[in-house]
C-alpha positions in Angstrom: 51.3 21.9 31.8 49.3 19.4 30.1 51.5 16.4 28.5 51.0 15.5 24.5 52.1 12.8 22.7 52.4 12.7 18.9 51.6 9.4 17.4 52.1 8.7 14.0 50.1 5.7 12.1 47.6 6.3 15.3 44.3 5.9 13.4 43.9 2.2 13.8 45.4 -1.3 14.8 48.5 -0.6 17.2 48.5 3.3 16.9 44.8 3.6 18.2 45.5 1.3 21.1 48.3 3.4 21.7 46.5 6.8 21.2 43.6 5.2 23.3 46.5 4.7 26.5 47.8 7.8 26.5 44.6 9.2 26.5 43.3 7.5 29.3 46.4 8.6 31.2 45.6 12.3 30.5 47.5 13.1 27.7 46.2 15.5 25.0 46.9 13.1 21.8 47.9 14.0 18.0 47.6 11.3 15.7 48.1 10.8 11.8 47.8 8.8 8.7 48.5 9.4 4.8 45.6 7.8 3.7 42.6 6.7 6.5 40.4 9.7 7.1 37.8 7.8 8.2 39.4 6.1 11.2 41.6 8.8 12.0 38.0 10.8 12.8 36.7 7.1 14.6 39.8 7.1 16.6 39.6 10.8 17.7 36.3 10.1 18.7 37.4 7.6 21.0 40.1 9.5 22.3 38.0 12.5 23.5 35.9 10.3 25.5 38.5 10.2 27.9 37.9 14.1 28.2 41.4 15.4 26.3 41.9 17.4 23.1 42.6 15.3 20.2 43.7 16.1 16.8 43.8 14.2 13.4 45.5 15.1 10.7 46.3 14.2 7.5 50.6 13.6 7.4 52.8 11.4 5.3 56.0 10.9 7.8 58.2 10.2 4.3 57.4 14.2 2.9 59.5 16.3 4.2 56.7 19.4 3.7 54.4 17.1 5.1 56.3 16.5 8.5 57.6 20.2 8.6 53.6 21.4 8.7 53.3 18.5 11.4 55.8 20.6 13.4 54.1 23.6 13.2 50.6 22.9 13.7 52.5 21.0 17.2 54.2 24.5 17.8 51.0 26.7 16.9 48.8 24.8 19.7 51.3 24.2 22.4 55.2 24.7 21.6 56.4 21.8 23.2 55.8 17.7 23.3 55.8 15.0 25.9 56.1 12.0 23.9 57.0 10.7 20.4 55.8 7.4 19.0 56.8 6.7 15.4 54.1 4.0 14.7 53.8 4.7 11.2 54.9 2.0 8.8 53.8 -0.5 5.9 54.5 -3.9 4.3 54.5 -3.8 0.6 51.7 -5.2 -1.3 51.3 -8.5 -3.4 54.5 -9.7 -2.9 56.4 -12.6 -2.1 58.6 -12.8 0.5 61.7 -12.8 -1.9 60.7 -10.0 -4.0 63.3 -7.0 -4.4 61.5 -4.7 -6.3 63.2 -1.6 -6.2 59.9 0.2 -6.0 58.6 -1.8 -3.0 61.9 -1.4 -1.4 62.2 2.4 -1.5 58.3 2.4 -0.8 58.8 0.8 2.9 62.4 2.3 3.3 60.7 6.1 2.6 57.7 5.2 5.3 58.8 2.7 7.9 62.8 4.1 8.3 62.8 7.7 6.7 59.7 8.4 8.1 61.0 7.4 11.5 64.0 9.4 10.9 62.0 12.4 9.9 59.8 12.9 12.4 62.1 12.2 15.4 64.4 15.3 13.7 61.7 17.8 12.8 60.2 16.7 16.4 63.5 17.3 18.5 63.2 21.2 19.0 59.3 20.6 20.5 60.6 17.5 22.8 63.5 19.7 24.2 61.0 21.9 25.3 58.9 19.5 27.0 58.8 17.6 30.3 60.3 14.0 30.8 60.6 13.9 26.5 60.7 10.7 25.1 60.9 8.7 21.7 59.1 5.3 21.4 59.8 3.7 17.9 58.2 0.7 16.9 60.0 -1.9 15.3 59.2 -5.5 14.9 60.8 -8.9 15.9 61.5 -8.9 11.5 64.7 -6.9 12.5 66.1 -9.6 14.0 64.6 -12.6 12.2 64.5 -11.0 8.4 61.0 -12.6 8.7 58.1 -10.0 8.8 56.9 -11.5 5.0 59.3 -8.7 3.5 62.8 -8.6 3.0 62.3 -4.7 2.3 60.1 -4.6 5.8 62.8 -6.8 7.8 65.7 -4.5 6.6 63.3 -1.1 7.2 62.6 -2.6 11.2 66.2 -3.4 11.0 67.4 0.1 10.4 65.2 1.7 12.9 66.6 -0.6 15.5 70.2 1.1 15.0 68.6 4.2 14.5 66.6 4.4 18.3 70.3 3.1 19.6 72.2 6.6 17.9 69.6 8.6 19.1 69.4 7.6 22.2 73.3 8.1 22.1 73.2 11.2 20.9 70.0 13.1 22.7 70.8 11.6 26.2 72.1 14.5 27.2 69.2 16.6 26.5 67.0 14.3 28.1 65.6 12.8 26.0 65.0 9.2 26.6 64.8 7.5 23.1 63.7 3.3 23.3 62.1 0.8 20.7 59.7 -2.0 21.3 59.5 -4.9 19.1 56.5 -6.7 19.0 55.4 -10.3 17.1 51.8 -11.6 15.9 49.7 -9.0 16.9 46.5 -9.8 14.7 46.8 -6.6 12.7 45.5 -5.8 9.8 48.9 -6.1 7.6 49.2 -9.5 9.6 46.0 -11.0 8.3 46.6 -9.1 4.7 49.8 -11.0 4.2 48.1 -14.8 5.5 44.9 -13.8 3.7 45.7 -16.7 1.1 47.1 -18.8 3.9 44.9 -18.8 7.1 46.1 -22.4 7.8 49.7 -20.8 7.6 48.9 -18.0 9.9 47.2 -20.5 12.7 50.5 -22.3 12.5 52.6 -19.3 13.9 51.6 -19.8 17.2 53.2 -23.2 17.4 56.2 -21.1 17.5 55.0 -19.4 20.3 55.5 -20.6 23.6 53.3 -18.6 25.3 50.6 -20.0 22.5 48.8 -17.0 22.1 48.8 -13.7 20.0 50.5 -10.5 21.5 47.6 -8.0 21.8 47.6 -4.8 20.9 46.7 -3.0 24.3 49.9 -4.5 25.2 52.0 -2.9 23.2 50.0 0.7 24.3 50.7 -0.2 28.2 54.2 -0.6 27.2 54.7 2.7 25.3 53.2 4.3 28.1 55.4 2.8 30.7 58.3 4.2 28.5 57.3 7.5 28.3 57.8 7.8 32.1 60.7 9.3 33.3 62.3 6.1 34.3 66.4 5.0 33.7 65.7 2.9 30.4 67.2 4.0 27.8 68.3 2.9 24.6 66.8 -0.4 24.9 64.7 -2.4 22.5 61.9 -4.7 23.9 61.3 -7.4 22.7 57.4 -8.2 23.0 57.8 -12.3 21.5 55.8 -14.3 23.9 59.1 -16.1 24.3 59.6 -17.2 20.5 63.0 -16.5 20.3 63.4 -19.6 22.9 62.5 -21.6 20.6 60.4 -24.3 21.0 
């Protein structure tokens, strides 16, 4: 039975990488984004090279209709799901980092947290039914800090931390292995966004790195393949810092 993974936010920066691993390791791939049509279409093209079916589709992972179609266009073409990676998440825009605007807040709460939440429930029925199901969220190194340029985006990469902890808790004993990786200064675009004013700033980052480099995002897509194998981790968070929390 073929595998599939389901990545949300897969069109470009981390979730094509991601999209692009699992493709290469023979998985039939579904990504989506709310807004990018044209690199969700780039990204599938890149996918099928590796001789798999890919679809892209149009979802916002905080509408509930949205994510219940998602579900059953998943059910239509195979009834079942390998693996779940809730990419899908934003910072809010023109901000500073002490803003609380209540709209920005429940802007990146709905996508990066409710979206997460969303999916992983409407998703649970098709990962039951699939072999060696697993849930990779991903978070950022923010939930820890409260860095991330966003108090909104710390707390939202905060809350999805505890929530990959209860559902791994709670879905254990259907088998379904439910882990988070946590990644820092991955030249995205929402990385260079928020330095756009600041370059200098942004150079000065990796002083805090001891490694003294950026993480990559092909990285990141070897390890959410490596969790999607049946292997006894579980519940974790990784922690992808090049050793910043060392300090330096």
């Amino acid at each position: 039975m073929k595998k599939v993974v389901l990545v949300t936010g897969g069109t470009k920066n981390i979730g094509r990488h991601i999209a692009l691993e699992f493709a290469r390791n023979n998985f039939d791939v579904i990504i989506c984004s709310s807004r990018d049509t044209v690199s969700a279409e780039e990204t599938k093209k890149e996918v099928e090279k590796y001789d798999v079916r890919c679809f892209a589709l149009t979802i916002d992972v905080s509408n509930k209709q949205d994510v219940v179609r998602l579900k059953e266009f998943i059910s239509e073409h195979y009834g079942y799901l390998n693996t779940l990676v809730n990419n899908a998440g934003i910072l809010p825009k023109n901000t500073s980092p002490d803003d609380l605007s209540e709209d920005n807040w429940y802007r990146v709460m709905d996508v990066n947290l409710n979206g997460t939440y969303l999916v992983s429930k409407y998703m649970l029925p098709l990962l039951k039914a699939g072999k060696d199901p697993s849930i990779i969220n991903i978070t950022s190194t923010a939930a820890f800090t409260g860095g991330g340029g966003s108090i909104a985006y710390a707390a939202s990469k905060g809350g999805i931390v505890s929530l990959t902890r209860a559902l791994a808790k709670v879905f254990g004993k259907d088998g379904i292995r439910v882990n988070g990786i946590a990644p820092t200064l991955i030249l995205t675009d929402m990385l260079k966004n928020r330095f756009k004013n600041n370059p200098q700033d942004l150079e000065k980052k990796l002083e805090s790195v001891p490694l003294n480099r950026w993480c990559s995002e092909d990285e990141v897509a070897e390890l959410a393949y490596f969790l999607s194998k049946p292997l006894y981790i579980h519940g974790q968070i990784i922690i992808m810092d090049g050793g910043r929390e060392l300090g330096v």
